[in-house]
C-alpha positions in Angstrom: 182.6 153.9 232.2 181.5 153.7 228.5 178.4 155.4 227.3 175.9 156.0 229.9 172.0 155.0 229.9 170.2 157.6 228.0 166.9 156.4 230.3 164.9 154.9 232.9 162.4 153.0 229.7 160.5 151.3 232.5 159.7 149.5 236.1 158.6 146.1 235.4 156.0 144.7 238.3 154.6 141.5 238.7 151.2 140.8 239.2 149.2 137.4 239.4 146.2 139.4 237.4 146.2 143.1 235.7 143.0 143.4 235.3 143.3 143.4 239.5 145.7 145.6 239.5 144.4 148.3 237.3 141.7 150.2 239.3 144.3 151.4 241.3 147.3 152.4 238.9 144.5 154.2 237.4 142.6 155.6 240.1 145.1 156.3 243.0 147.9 157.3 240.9 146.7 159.1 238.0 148.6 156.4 235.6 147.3 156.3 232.3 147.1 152.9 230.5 148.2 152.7 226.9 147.5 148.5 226.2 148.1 144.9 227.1 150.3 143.1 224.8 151.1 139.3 224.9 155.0 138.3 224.5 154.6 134.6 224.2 157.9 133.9 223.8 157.7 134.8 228.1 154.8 133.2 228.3 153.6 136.6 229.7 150.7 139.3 229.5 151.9 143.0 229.5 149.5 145.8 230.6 151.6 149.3 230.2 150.8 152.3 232.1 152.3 155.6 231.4 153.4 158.0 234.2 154.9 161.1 232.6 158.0 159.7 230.8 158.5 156.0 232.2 156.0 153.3 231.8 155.5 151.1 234.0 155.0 147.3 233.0 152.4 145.1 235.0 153.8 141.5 234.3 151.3 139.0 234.0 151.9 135.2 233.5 149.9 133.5 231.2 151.7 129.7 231.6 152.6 127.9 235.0 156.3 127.6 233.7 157.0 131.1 233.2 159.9 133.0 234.3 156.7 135.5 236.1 154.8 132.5 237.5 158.3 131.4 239.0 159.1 134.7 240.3 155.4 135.2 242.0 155.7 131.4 243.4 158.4 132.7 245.6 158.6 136.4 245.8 155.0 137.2 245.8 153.8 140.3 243.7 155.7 143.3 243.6 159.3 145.5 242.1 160.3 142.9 239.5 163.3 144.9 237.3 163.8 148.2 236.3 164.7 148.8 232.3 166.9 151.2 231.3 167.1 152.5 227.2 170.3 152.2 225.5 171.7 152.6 222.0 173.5 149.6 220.4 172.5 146.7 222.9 174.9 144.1 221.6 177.9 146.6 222.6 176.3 147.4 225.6 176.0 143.4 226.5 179.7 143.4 225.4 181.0 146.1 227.6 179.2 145.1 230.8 180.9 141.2 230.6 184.0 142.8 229.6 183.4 144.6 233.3 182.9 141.5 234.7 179.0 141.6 235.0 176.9 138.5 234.5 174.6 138.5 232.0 171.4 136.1 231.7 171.2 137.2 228.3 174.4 136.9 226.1 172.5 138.0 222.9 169.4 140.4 222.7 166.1 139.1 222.6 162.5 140.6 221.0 160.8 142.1 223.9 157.4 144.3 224.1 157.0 147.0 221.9 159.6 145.0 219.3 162.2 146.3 221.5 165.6 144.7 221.4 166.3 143.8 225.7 168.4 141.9 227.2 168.8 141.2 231.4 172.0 141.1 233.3 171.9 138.8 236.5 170.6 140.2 239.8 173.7 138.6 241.4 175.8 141.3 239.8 173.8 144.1 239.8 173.3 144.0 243.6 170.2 142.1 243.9 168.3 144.5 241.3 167.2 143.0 237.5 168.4 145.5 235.8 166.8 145.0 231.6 168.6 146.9 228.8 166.2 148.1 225.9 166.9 149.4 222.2 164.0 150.2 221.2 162.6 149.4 217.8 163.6 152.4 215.1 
């Protein structure tokens, strides 16, 4: 095994509204909620809730054709991928296909909070979406 995760960064969950959602992250769980932030490039809305040292990430579409919309149209709402912090991504990416993984993304990406992410495929990570993140220095 080469370097491990240093984190869990975040649970990502999608939701067909936040705004739905929020009374009882807030409420019922105690979660504190830092901001929404819009990552067009996804075509999706972010609302961020901290709970002690992980966030969790509501994942709202804001297009028809986005990879969230597509995921709600057959999953329904609910666990969407867990995110785990690493340092230098493009080794990471490297290391995990030289292991035999499939990755969806080859080459990092800008994600929320500027961070550097990158998914590998559910079919290799035992049905889980598993996100790396480097976050932003």
């Amino acid at each position: 095994m080469k370097k491990p995760v240093k984190a869990l960064n975040h649970v990502g969950i999608a939701v067909k509204s936040i705004d739905a959602q929020r009374p009882f992250y807030e409420e019922h769980l105690g979660a504190e909620f830092e901001c929404y932030e819009e990552v067009a490039t996804q075509k999706v809305k972010v609302g961020f809730f901290k709970v002690g040292d992980v966030r969790l990430e509501l994942l709202e579409p804001t297009d028809p054709s986005s990879p969230i919309a597509k995921f709600l149209e057959t999953r329904g709402e609910g666990l969407h991928h867990l995110a785990f912090t690493v340092d230098d991504i493009e080794e990471r990416i490297a290391d995990l296909k030289e292991s035999g993984l499939r990755m969806i993304d080859e080459t990092p990406r800008l994600g929320a909070h500027h961070m550097k992410i990158a998914f590998a495929h559910p079919k290799s990570t035992h049905g889980v979406l598993t996100e790396l993140c480097e976050p932003a220095e």
